[in-house]
C-alpha positions in Angstrom: 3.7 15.8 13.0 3.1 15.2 9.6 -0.3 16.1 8.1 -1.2 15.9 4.5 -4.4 17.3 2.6 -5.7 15.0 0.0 -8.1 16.5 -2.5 -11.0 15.1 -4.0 -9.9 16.5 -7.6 -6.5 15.1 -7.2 -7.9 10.9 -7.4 -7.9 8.8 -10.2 -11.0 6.8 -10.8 -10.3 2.9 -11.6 -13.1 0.7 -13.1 -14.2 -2.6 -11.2 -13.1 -5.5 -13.0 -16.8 -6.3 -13.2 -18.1 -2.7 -14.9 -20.7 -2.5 -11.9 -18.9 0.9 -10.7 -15.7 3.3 -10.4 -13.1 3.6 -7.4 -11.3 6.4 -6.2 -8.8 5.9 -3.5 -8.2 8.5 -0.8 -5.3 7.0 1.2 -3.8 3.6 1.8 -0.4 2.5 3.9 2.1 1.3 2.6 1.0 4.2 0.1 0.7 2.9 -3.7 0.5 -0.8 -2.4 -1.2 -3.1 -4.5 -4.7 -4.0 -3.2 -3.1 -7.6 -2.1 -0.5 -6.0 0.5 -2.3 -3.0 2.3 -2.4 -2.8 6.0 -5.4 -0.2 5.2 -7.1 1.5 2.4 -9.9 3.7 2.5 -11.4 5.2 -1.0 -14.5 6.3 -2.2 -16.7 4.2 -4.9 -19.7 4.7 -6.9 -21.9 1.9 -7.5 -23.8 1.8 -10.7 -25.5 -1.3 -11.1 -25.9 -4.8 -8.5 -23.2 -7.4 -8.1 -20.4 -9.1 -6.3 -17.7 -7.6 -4.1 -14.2 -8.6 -4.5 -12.9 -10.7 -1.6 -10.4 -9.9 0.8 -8.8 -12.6 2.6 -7.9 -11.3 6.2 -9.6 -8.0 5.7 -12.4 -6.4 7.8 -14.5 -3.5 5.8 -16.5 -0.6 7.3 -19.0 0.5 4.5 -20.7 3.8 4.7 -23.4 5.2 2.1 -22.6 8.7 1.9 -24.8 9.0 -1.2 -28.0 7.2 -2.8 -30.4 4.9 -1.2 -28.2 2.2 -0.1 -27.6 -1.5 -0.6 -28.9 -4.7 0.7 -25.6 -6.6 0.9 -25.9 -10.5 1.4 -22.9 -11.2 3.2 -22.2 -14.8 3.7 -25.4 -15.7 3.8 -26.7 -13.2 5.8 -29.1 -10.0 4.3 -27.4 -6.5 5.9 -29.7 -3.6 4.6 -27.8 -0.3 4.4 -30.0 2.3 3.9 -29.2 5.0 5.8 -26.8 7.4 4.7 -23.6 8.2 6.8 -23.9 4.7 9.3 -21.0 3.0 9.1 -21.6 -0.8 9.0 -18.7 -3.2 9.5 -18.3 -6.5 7.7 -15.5 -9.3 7.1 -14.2 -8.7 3.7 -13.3 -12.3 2.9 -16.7 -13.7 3.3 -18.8 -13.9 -0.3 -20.7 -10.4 -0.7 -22.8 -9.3 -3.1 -24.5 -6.0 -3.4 -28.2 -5.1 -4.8 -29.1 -1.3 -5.1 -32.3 -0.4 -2.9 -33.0 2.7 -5.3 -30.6 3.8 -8.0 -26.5 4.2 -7.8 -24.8 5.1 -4.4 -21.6 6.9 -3.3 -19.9 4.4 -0.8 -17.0 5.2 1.9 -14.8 2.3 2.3 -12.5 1.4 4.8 -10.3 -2.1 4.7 -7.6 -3.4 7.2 -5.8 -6.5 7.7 -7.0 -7.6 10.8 -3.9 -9.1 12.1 -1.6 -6.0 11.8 -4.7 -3.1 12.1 -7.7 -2.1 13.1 -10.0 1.3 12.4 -12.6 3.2 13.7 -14.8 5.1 11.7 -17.3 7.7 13.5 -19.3 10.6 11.5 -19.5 13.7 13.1 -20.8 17.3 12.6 -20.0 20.3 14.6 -16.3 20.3 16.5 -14.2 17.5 17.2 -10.1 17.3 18.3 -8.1 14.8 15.6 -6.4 12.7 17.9 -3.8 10.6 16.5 -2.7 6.9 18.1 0.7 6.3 19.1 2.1 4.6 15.6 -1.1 5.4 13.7 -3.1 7.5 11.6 -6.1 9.8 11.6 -7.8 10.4 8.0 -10.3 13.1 8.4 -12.8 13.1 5.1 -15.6 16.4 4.7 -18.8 15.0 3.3 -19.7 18.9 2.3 -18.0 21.6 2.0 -17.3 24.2 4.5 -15.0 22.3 7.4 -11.7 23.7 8.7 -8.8 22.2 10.4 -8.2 25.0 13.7 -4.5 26.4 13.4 -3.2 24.7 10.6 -4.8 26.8 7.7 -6.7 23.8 6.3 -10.1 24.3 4.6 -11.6 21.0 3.2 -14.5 21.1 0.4 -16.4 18.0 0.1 -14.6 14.5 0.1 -11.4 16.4 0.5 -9.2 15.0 3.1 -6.6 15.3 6.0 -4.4 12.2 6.4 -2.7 13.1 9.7 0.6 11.1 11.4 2.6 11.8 14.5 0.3 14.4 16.6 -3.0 16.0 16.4 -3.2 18.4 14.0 -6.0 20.5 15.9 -9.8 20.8 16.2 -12.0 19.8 12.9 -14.7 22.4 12.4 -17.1 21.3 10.0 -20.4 23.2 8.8 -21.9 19.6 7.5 -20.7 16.0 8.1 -17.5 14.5 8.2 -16.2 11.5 8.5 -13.3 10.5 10.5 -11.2 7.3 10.6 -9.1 6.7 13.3 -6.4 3.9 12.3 -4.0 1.7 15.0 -1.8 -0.9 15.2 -3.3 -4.1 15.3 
């Protein structure tokens, strides 16, 4: 098994190309690849102000607020309000997006995959759940507040700290608040 704890203090935050926010990646395989050869990337990014999203040819996107009002996001055409903090809502990432704030800045939970080669669930939980990792995969386990515990393996997360688990499960998650939890497989 190999299980690594990723903390919040440890990330870098990059600037959008456009100045409308800040992004701070959590985990991403091949790890350091650029944002043109991932097979997925999940990070956290805080929104400042309404505008575009970058495309991603080939990529689908699961967005969760996890702070803030939330967005209306126009997504090809179509309006997709996200107001309700910690509901994922999936999306292709190479269709024209733009974001509008529905009250102020938000804290969005990304995860992208190539949806040829990947695919990703992303459920938020609270209370007790087993990490179970898919045969060639990944299970990336992200505490919204602090106060969740990884059974057996020593492990205390604060909040948007991280277990980025390979191989086998690495135990029970034991949160006091919410979690999220992204379960990653081959395509």
């Amino acid at each position: 098994m190999t299980a690594r704890v990723l903390r919040a203090a440890d990330r870098t935050a990059t600037p959008w190309k456009n100045g409308g926010g800040v992004t701070r990646e959590i985990a991403a395989s091949p790890e350091g690849a650029p944002l043109d050869a991932f097979d997925w990337r999940v990070s956290l990014a805080d929104v400042s102000r309404d505008g575009p999203f970058s495309s991603f040819p080939g990529v689908d996107r699961t967005l969760t607020v996890v702070e803030g009002a939330g967005m209306d996001l126009m997504v090809g055409g179509e309006h997709h309000i996200v107001d309700e903090q910690y509901w994922p809502h999936d999306f292709p990432g190479d269709l024209e997006t733009e974001g509008r704030l529905l009250g102020g800045p938000v804290v969005n939970f990304n995860v992208m995959y190539r949806r040829e080669r990947m695919s990703a669930e992303v459920a938020v939980v609270r209370g007790t759940v087993r990490l179970s990792v898919p045969e060639g995969g990944a299970v990336l386990a992200v505490a919204l507040e602090d106060g969740a515990v990884v059974d057996g393996q020593d492990i205390e997360l604060d909040r948007y700290d991280a277990l980025l688990a390979q191989g086998e499960s690495p135990g029970v998650l034991r949160t006091q608040g919410w979690a999220l939890v992204v379960t990653l497989s081959d395509g």
